[in-house]
N, C-alpha and C positions, 0 to 999 in steps of 0.2 A: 415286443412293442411294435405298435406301426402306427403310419400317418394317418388321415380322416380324411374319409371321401363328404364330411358334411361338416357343416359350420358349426363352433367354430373351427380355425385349423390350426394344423398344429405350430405351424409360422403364420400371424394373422399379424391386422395393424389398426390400430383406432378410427383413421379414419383421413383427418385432415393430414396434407401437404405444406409444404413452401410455395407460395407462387414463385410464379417463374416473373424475373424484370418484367419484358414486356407487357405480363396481364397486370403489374403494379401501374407500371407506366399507362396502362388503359383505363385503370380505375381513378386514375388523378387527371386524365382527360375528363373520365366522364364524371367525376364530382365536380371540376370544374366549369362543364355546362359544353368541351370544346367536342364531345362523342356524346352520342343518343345511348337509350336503352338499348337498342336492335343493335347498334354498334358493339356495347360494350359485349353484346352476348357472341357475337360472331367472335371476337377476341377471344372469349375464355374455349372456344369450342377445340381451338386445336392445341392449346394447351391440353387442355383435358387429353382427346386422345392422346397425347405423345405422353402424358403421365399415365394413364391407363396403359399403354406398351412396354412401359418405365416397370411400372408394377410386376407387370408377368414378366419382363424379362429375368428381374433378380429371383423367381421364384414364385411370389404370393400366390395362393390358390383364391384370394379375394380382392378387388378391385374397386376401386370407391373412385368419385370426381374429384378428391383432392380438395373438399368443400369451394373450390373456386369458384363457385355462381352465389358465396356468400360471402359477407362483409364478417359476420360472427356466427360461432357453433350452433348456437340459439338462438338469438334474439331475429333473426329470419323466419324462421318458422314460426316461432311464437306469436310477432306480429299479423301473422297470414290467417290465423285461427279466428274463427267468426267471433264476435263479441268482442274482442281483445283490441284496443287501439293505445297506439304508441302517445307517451306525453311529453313535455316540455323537461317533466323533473327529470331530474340524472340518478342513475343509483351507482354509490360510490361503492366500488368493492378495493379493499387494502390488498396489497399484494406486497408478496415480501420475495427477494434473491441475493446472492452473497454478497452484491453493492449496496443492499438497504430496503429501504420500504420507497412502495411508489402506488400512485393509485387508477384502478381502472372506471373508466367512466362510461356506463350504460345506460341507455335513453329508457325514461321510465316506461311504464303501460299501468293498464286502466281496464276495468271489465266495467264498462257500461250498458252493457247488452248482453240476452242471454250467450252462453257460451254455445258453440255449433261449428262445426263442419263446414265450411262455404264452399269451398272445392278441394280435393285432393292436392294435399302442399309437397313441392319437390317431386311432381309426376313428372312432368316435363324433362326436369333434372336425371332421374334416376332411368327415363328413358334416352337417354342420349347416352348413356354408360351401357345400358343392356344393347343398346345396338353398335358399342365398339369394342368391348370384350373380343377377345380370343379366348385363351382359354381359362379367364377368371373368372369365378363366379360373380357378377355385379352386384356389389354391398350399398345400401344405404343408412347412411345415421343421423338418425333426429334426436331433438332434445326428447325426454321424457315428460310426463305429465308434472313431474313432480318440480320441473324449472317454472313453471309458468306462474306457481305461488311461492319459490323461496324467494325469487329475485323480490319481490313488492311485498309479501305477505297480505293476510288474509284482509290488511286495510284500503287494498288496490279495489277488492270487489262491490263492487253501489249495493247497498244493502236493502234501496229500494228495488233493485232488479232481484237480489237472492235474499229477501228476510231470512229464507231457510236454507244456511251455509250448506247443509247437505244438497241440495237441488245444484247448487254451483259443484259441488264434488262429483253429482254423478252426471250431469250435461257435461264436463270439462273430460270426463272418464268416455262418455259416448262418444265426443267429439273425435277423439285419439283411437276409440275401436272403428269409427266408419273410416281413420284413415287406414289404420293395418289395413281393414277389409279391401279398401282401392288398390293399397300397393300390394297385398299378395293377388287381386284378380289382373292387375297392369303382368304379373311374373314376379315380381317381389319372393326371392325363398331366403334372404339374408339382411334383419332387419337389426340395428342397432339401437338402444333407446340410452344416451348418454346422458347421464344423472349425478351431477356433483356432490347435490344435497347428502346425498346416501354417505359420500366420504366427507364433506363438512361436519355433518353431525355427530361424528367421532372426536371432533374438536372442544372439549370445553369453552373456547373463546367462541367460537359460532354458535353453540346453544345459548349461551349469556346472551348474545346478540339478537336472536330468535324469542328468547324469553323475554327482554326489554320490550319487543316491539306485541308482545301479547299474547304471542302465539305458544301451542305447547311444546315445548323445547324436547322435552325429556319421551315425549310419545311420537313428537312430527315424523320418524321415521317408517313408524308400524302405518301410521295414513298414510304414507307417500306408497306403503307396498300395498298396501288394498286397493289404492287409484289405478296404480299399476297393473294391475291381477285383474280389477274389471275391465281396463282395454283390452287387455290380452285372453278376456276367457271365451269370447268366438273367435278368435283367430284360424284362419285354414290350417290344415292338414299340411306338410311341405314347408311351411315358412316357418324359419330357425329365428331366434330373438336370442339380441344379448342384453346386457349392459355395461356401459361404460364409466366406471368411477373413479373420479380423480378430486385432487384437492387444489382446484384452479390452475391455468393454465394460460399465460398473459406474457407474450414475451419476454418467457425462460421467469416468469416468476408464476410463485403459488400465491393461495390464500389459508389455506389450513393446513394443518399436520396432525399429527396421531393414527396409531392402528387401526386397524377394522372393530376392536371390542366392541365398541360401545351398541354397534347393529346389526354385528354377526351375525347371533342366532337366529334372529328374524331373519334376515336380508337372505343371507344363505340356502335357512330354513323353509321360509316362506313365498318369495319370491319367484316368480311362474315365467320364467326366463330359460331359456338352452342351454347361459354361459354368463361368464362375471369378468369384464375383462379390470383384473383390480393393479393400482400402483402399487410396486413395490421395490421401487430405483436407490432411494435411499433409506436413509434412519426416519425421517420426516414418517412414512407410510407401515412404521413399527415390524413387527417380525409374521410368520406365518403359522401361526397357532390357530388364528379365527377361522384357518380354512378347516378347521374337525368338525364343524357344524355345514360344509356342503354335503349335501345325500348320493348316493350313488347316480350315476344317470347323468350328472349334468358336470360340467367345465368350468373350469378355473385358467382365465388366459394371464399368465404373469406380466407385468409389466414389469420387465428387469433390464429394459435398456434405456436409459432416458432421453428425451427429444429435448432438455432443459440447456446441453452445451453439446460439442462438437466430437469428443473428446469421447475416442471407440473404447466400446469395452471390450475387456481379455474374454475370447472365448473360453477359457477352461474354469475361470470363477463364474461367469453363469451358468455354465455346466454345473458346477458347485451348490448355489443355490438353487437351483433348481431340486438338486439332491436333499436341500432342506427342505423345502418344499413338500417334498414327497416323502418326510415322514410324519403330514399332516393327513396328508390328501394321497391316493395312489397315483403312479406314474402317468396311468392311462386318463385320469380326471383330467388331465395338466397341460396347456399350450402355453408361447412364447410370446411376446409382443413387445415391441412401447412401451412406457407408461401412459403416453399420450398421445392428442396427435402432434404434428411439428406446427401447426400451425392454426390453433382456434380462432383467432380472427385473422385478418386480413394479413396484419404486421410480420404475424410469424415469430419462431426464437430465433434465437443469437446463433444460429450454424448454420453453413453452408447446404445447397441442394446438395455437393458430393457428397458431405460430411451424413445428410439426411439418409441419400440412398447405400453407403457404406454401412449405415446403420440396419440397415432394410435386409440388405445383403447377410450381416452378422446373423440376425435373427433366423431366417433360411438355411443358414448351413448347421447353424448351434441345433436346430430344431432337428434336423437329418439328421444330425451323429446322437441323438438325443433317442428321437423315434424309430427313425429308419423312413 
């Protein structure tokens, strides 16, 4: 067994961070009105590198900004997308964690306009991380195609702009191939497409939910991989793509549970990706039978450490599981991670930056005595 000179690796990590006080304390200046735009970005810049140094020092062989140039995993980039304008409604997602239910509130959006490309979203971003790496490869993660219609569903789009809903599926599919195409020509070789729908849909309570509002519940998954499959069928040569599936992610709370079954076969099967980086922390995220339907060739990043509380796991039980793991999938399919990032919006979970990178650490060395 050995490590991987390419993405993903064999110690890898979702993506987002904790901020660090100071960039919180700069984000409540500058919602306050007391720091500019230009302000608030010189704030996140040395955050960034010192967590980019953070990264490689514990080991990572991949290096992300820590999403700190964004408010949410999502809804940043999503609003940047040509056609797509932010609305007044709220979209209420239920979250649940061992204190109860709570609810997260996201600013609607609207397709009033054809859907398109207007410029290269997070270029800026992901060039500020390619020019302070050492020796990490520079990762970026964006939402996938497939967030931009769960969060609103298919009654967000003006029917006078798309009478023919397939015209909206395949301008919103072109819009997301001209952006691969930007970031693998900026140097782009590690591109994440984080997609919750994929593990929502496993849920019975979020297909009910899906099927109330009209949409097809019981199919939306196999549309969300063909959307998918046509961003990614020009893609360069060189640039690695994953995906990212979880079951919400909202300070230390979720939104769904259940195994993989329900989109396995497809998801697995079908799906034109390098790597799956999938939860599997707790019982919430069912057991690892769904991985018999990955093909040879491609990766399975476990998510077996959770970024949900503080509270380190025993390295020799996820040595363990891992070993369960791997009489689905062979050993060599199989890296380590997360289940998430620590921090999909701004707020962050419930555990310390030590607690974070202690975590960071585990994963690094579990993966060495694991791989080599």
């Amino acid at each position: 067994m050995s490590g991987r000179s390419e993405a993903p690796f064999r110690a890898d990590h979702v993506g987002s961070l904790l901020r660090p006080r100071a960039l919180l304390d700069a984000r409540e200046r500058f919602a306050a009105g007391r720091l500019d735009a230009d302000g608030l970005r010189e704030a996140e810049g040395p955050a960034i590198t010192e967590d980019i140094a953070k990264q490689e020092e514990v080991g990572l062989q991949a290096a992300t900004d820590g999403e700190f140039r964004r408010s949410s995993w999502h809804m940043d980039f999503i609003y940047r997308i040509g056609g797509i304008s932010r609305t007044t409604d709220e979209i209420q997602v239920r979250m649940h964690n061992a204190e109860g239910d709570q609810v997260a509130n996201f600013a609607g959006l609207a397709i009033k306009e054809k859907v398109r490309l207007a410029e290269p979203i997070f270029a800026d971003d992901f060039r500020f991380v390619q020019e302070h790496v050492g020796t990490a490869v520079p990762k970026l993660t964006i939402p996938s195609p497939s967030m931009v219609h769960y969060r609103a569903g298919i009654s967000a789009v003006d029917r006078s702009v798309y009478p023919d809903i397939e015209e909206f599926w395949d301008d919103l599919s072109a819009a997301y191939a001209d952006e691969v195409r930007a970031l693998a020509e900026q140097g782009c070789r590690y591109l994440q497409l984080d997609d919750t729908s994929l593990a929502y849909l496993n849920d019975p309570t979020q297909r009910a939910v899906i099927a109330a509002r009209g949409d097809d519940a019981d199919h939306q998954h196999l549309r969300y991989i063909r959307q998918i499959n046509k961003a990614l069928a020009g893609r360069p040569a060189g640039l690695r793509v994953t995906t990212h599936m979880c079951r919400g992610n909202f300070r230390s709370a979720w939104a769904a549970e259940g195994g993989y079954d329900f989109v396995a076969e497809a998801l697995f099967g079908e799906l034109a990706v390098d790597g799956f980086f999938c939860e599997f922390d707790d019982e919430r995220s069912g057991g690892f039978a769904p991985l018999r339907f990955v093909p040879p060739g491609k990766q399975v990043v476990l998510g077996l450490v959770t970024t949900k509380r503080g509270e380190l796991e025993d390295a020799d039980a996820l040595k363990r599981r891992i070993d369960e793991a791997a009489k689905y999938l062979p050993l060599e399919q199989l890296c380590l991670s997360p289940q998430c990032g620590f921090s999909s919006t701004v707020e962050g979970n419930t555990l310390t930056e030590d607690e974070q990178w202690a975590k960071l650490r585990l994963i690094v060395r579990v993966a060495q005595d694991v791989w080599g």
